[in-house]
Chimera marker file (.cmm) of the C-alpha trace (Angstrom):
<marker_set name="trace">
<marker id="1" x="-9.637" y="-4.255" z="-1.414" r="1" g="1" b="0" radius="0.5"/>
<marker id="2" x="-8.141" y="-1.037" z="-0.130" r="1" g="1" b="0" radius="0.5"/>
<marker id="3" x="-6.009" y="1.476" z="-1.670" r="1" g="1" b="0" radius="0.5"/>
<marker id="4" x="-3.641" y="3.510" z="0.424" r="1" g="1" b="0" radius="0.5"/>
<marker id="5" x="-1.953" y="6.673" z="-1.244" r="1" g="1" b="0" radius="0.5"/>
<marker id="6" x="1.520" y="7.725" z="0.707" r="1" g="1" b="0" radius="0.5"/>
<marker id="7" x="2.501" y="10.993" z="-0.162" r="1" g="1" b="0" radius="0.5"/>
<marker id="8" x="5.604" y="13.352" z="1.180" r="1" g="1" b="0" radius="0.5"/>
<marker id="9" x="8.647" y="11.130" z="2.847" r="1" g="1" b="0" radius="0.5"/>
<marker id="10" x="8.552" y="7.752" z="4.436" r="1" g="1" b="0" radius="0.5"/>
<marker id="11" x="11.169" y="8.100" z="7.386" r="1" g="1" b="0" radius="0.5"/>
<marker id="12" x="11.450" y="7.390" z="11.009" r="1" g="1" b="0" radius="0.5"/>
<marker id="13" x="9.099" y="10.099" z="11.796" r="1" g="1" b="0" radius="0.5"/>
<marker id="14" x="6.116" y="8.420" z="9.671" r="1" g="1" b="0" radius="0.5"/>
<marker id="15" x="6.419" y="5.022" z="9.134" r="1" g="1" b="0" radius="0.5"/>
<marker id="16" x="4.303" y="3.639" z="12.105" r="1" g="1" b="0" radius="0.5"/>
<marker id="17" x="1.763" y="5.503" z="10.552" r="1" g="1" b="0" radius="0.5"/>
<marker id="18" x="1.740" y="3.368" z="7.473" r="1" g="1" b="0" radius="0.5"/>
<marker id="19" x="2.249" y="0.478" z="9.789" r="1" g="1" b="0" radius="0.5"/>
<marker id="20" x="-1.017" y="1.003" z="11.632" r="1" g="1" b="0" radius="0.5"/>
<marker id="21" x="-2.870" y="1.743" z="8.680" r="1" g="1" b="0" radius="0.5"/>
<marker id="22" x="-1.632" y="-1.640" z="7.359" r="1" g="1" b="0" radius="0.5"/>
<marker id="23" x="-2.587" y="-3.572" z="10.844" r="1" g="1" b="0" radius="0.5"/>
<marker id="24" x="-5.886" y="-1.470" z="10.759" r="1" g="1" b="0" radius="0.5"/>
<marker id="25" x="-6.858" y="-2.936" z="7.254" r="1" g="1" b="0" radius="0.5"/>
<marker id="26" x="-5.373" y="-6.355" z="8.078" r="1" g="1" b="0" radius="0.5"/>
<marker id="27" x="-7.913" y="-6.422" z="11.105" r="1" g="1" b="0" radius="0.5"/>
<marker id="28" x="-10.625" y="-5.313" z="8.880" r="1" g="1" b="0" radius="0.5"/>
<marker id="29" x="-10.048" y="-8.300" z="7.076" r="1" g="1" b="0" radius="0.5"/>
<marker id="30" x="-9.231" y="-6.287" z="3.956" r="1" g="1" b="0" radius="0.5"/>
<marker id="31" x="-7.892" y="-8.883" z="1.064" r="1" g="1" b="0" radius="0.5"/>
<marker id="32" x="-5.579" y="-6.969" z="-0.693" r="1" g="1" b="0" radius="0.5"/>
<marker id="33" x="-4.321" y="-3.697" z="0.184" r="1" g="1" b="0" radius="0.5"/>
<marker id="34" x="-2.689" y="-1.355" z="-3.465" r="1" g="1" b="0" radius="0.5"/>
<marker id="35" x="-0.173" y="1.174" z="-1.967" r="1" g="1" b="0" radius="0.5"/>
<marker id="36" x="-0.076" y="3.816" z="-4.322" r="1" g="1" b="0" radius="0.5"/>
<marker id="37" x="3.040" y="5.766" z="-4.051" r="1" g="1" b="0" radius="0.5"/>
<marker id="38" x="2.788" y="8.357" z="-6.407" r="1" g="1" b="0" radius="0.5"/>
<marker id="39" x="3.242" y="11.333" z="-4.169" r="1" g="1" b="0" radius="0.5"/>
<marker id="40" x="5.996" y="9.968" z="-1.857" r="1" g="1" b="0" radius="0.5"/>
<marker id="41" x="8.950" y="11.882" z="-2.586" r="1" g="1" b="0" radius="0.5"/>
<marker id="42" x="11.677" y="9.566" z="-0.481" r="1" g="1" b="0" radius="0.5"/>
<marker id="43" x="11.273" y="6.374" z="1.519" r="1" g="1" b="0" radius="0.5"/>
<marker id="44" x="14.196" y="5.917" z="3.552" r="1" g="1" b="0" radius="0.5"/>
<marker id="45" x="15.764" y="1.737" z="3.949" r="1" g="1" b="0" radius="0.5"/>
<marker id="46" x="14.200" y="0.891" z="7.321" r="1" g="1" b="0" radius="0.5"/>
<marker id="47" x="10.392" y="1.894" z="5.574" r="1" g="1" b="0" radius="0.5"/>
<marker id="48" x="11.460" y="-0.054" z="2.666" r="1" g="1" b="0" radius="0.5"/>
<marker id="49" x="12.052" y="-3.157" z="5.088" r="1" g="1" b="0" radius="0.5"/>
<marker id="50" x="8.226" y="-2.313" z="6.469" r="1" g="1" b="0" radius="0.5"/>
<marker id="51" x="6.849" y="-2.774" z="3.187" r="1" g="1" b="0" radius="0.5"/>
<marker id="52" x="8.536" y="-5.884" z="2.759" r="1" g="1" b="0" radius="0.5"/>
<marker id="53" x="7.682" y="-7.293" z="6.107" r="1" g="1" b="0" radius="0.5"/>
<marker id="54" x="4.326" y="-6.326" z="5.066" r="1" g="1" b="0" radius="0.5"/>
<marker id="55" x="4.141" y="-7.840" z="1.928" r="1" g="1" b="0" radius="0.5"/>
<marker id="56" x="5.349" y="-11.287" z="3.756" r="1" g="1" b="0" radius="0.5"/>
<marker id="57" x="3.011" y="-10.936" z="6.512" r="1" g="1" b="0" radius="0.5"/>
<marker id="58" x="-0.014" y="-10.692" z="4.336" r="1" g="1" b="0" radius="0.5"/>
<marker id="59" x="1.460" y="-12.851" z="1.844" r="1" g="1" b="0" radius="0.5"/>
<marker id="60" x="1.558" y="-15.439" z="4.710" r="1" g="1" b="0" radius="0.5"/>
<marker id="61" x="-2.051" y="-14.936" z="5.412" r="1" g="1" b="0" radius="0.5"/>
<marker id="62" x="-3.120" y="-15.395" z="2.335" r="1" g="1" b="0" radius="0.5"/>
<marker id="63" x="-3.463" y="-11.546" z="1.468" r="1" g="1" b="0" radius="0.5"/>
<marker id="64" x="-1.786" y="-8.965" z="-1.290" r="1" g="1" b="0" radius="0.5"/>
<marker id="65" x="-0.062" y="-6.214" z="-1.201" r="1" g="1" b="0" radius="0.5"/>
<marker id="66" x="0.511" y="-4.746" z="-4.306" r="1" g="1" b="0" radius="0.5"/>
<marker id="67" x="2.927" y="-1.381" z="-4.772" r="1" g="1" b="0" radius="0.5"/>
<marker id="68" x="1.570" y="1.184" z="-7.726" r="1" g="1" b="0" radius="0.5"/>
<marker id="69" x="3.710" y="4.063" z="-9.067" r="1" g="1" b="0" radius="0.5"/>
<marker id="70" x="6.847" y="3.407" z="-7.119" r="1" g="1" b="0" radius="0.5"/>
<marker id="71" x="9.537" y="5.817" z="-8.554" r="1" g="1" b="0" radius="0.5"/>
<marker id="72" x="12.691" y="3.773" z="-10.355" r="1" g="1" b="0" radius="0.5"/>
<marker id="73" x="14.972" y="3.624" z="-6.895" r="1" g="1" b="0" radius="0.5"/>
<marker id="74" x="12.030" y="2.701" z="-4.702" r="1" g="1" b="0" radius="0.5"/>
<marker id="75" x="10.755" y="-0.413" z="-6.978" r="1" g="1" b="0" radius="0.5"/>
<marker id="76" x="14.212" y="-1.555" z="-7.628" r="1" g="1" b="0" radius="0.5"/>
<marker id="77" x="14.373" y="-1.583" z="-4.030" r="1" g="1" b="0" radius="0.5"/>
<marker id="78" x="11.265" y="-3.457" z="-3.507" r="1" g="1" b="0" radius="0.5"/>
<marker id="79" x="11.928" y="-5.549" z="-5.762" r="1" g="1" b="0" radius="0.5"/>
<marker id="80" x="13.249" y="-9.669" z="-5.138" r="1" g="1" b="0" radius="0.5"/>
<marker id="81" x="12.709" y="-13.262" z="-6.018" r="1" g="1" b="0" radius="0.5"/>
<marker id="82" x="10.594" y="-13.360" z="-2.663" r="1" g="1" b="0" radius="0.5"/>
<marker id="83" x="8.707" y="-9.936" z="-3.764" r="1" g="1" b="0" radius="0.5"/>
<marker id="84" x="7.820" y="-11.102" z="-7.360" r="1" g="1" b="0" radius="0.5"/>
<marker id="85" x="4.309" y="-9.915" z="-6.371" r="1" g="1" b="0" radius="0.5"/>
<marker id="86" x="4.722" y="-6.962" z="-4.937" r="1" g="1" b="0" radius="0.5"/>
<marker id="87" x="5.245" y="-4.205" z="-7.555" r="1" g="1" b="0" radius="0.5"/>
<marker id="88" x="2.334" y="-3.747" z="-10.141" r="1" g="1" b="0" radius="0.5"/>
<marker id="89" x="4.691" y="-4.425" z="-12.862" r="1" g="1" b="0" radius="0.5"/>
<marker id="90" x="1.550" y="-5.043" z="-15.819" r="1" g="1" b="0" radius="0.5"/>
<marker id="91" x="-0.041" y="-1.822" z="-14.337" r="1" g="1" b="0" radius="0.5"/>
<marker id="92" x="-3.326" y="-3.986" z="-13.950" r="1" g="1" b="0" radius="0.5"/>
<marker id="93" x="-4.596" y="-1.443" z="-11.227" r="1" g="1" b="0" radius="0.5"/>
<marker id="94" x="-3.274" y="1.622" z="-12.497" r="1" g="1" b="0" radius="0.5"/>
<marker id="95" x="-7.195" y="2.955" z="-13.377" r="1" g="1" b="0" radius="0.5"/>
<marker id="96" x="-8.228" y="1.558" z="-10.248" r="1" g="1" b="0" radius="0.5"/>
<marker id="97" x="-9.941" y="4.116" z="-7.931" r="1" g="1" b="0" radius="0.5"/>
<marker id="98" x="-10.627" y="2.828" z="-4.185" r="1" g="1" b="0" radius="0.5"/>
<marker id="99" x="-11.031" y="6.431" z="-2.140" r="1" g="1" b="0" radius="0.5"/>
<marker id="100" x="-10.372" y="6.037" z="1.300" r="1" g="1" b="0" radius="0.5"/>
<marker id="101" x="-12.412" y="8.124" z="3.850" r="1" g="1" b="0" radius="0.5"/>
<marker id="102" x="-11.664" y="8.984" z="7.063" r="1" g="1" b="0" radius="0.5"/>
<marker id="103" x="-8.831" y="10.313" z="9.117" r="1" g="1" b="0" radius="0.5"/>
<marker id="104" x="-5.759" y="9.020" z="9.609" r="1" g="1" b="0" radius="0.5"/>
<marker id="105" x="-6.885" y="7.266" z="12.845" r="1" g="1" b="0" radius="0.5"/>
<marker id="106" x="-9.977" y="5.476" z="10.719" r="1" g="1" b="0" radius="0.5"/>
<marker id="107" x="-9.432" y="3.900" z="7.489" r="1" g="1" b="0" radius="0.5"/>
<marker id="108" x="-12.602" y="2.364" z="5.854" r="1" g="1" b="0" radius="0.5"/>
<marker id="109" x="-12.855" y="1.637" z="1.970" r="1" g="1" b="0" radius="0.5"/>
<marker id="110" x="-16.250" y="3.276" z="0.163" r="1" g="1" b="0" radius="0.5"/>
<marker id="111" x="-18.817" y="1.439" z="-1.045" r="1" g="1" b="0" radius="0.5"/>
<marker id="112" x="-19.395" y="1.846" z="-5.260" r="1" g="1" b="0" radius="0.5"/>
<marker id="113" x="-22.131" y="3.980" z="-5.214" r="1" g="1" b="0" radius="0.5"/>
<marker id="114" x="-20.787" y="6.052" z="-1.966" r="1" g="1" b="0" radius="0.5"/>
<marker id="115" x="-17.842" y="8.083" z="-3.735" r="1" g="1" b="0" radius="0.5"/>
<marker id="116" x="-17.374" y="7.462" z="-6.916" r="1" g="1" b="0" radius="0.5"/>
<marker id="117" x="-15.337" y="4.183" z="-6.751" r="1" g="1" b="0" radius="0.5"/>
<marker id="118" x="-14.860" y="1.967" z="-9.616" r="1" g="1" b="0" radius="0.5"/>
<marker id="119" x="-14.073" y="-1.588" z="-9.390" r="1" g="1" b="0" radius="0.5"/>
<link id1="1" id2="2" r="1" g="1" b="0" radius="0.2"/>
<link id1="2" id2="3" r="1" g="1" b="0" radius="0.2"/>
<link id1="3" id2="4" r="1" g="1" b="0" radius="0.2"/>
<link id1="4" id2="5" r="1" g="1" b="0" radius="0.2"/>
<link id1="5" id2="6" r="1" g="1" b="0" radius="0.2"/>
<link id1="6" id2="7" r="1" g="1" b="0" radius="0.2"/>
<link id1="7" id2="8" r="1" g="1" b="0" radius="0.2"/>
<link id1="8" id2="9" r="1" g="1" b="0" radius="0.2"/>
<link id1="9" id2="10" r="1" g="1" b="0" radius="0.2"/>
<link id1="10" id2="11" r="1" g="1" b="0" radius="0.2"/>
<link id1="11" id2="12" r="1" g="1" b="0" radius="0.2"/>
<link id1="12" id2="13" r="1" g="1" b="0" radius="0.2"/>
<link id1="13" id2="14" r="1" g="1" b="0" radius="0.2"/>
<link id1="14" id2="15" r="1" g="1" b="0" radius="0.2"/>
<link id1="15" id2="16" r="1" g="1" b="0" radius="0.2"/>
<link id1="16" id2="17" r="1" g="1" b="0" radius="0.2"/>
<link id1="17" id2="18" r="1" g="1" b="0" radius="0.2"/>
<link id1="18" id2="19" r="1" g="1" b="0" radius="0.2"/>
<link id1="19" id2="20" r="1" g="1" b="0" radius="0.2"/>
<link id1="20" id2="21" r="1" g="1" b="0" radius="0.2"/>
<link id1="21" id2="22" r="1" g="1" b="0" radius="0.2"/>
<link id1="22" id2="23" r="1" g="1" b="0" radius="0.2"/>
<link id1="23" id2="24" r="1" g="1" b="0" radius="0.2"/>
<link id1="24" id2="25" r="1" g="1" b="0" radius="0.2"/>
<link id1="25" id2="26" r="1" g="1" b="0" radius="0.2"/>
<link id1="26" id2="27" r="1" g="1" b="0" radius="0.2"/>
<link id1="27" id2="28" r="1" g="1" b="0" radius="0.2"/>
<link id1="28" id2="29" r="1" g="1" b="0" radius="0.2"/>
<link id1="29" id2="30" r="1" g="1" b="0" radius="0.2"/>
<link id1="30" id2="31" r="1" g="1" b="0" radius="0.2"/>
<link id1="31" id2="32" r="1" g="1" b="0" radius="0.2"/>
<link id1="32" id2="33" r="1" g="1" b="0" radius="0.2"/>
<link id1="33" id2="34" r="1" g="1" b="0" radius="0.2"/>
<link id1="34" id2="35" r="1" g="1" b="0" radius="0.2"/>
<link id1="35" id2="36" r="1" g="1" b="0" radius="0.2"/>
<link id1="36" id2="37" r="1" g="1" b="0" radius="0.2"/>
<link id1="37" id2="38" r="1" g="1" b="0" radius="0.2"/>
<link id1="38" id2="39" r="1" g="1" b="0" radius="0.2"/>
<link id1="39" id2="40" r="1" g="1" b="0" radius="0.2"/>
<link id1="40" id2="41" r="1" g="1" b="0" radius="0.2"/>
<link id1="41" id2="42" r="1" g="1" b="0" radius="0.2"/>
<link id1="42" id2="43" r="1" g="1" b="0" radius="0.2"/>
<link id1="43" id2="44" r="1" g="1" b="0" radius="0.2"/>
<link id1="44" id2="45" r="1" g="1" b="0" radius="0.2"/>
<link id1="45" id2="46" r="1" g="1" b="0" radius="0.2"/>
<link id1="46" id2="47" r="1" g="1" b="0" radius="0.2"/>
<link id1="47" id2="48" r="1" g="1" b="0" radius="0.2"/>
<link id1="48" id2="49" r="1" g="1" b="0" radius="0.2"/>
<link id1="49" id2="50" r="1" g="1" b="0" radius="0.2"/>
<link id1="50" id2="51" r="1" g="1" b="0" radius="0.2"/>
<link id1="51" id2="52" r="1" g="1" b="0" radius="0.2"/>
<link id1="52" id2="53" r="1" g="1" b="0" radius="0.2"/>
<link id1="53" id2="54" r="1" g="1" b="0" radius="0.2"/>
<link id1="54" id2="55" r="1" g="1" b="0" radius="0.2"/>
<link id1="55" id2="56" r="1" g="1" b="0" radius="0.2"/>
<link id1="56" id2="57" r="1" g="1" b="0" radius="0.2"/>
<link id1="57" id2="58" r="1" g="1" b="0" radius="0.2"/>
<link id1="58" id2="59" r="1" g="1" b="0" radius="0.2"/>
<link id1="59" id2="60" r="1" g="1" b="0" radius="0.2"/>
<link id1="60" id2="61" r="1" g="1" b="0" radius="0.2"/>
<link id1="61" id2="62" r="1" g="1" b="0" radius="0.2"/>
<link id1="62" id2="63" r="1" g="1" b="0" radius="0.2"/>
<link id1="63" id2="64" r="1" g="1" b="0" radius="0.2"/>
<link id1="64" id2="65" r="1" g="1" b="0" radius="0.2"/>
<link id1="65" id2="66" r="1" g="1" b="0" radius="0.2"/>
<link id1="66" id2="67" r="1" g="1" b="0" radius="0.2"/>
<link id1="67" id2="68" r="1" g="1" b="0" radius="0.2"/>
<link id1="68" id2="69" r="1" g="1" b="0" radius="0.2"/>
<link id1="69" id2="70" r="1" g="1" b="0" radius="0.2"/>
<link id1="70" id2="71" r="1" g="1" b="0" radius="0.2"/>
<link id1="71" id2="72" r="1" g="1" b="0" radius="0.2"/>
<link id1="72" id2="73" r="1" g="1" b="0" radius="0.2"/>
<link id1="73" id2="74" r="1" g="1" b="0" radius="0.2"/>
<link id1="74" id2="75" r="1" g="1" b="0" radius="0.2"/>
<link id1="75" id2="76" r="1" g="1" b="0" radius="0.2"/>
<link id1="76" id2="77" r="1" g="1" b="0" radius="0.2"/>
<link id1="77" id2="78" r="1" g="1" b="0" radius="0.2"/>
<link id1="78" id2="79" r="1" g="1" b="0" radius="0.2"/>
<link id1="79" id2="80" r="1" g="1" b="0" radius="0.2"/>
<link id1="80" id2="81" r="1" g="1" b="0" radius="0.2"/>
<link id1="81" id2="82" r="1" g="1" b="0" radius="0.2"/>
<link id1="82" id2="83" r="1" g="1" b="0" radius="0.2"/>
<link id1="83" id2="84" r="1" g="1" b="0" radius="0.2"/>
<link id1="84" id2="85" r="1" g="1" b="0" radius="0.2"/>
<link id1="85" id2="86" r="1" g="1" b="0" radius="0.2"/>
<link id1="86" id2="87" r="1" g="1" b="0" radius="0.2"/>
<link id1="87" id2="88" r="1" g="1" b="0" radius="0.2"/>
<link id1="88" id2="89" r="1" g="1" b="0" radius="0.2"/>
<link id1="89" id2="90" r="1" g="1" b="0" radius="0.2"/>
<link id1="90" id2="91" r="1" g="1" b="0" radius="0.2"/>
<link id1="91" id2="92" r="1" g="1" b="0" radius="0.2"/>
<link id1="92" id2="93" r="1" g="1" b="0" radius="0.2"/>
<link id1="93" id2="94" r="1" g="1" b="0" radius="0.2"/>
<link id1="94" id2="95" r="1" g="1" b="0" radius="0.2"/>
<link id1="95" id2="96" r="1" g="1" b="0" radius="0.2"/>
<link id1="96" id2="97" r="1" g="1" b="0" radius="0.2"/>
<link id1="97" id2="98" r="1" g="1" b="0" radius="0.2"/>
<link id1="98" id2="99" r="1" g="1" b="0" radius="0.2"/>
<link id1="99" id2="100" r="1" g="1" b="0" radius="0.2"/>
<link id1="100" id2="101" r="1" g="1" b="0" radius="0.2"/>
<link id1="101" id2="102" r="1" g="1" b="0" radius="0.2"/>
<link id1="102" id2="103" r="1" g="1" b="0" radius="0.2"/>
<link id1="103" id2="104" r="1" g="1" b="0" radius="0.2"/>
<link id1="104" id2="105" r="1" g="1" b="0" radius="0.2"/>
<link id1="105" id2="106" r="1" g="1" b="0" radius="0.2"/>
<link id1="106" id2="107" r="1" g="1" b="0" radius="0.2"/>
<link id1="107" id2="108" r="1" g="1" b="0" radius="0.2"/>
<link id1="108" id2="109" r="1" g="1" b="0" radius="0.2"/>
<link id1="109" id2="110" r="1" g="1" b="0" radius="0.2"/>
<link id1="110" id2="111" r="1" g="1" b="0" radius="0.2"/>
<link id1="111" id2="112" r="1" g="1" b="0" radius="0.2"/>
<link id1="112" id2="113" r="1" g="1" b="0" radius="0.2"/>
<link id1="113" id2="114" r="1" g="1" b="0" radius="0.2"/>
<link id1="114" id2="115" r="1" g="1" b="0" radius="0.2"/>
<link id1="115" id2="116" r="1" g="1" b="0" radius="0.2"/>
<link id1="116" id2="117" r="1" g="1" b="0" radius="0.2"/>
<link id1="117" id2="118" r="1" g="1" b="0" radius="0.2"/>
<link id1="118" id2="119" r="1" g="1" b="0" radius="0.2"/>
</marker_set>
C-alpha cells in the first residue's frame, strides 16, 4: 500500500503529475494506493475525471484506490454508484501513516522500521 498526499491545486498544469505517480505505483505493483487530499485547495473537473478513471482502472485490476480527507465539493464530486469505494467514508485509514520518499520523479513506500510507518 501507498499513500499519496496532493497538496495546492489539481489543474491542467499538474495533473499528469498525479497521473504518473499513479502509473508509477501501478507498475510497482502497489495494491492499493490512499490519496490523501488534505492539502489540495481546488481540483478542477477534468482532474476529478483522472481520479475516477483511476479508480476504474485499478478497480479493474483488481487494485484500490481509496480518497482520504476530500473537502465537501470534491467528495460529492467523487462520489457515484460506480465509485462506492472510492471515498474513505468510515475513516478506516485516517491514522494510517505510509511516508513516501523520494522525489517527485521516484515514488517508493518505506519499509516499518525505515521512517516511522505504521501499518
Amino acid at each position: 500500500m501507498a499513500r499519496l498526499y496532493l497538496s495546492g491545486v489539481l489543474d491542467a498544469a499538474s495533473r499528469s503529475v498525479f497521473q504518473e505517480a499513479v502509473s508509477r505505483l501501478q507498475n510497482d505493483s502497489v495494491h492499493a494506493i490512499v490519496l490523501d487530499m488534505r492539502g489540495l485547495s481546488s481540483c478542477d473537473d477534468d482532474s476529478i475525471a483522472a481520479i475516477l478513471a483511476a479508480y476504474r482502472h485499478l478497480e479493474e485490476a483488481g487494485r484500490s484506490l481509496i480518497v482520504l480527507n476530500a473537502d465537501h465539493n470534491t467528495g460529492r464530486q467523487l462520489e457515484s454508484p460506480r465509485s462506492s469505494r472510492l471515498i474513505d467514508k468510515d475513516r478506516a485509514f485516517r491514522g494510517l501513516e505510509l511516508p513516501l520518499k523520494g522525489a517527485a520523479d521516484m515514488w517508493e513506500p518505506i519499509p516499518d522500521g525505515d521512517g516511522g510507518g505504521r501499518g
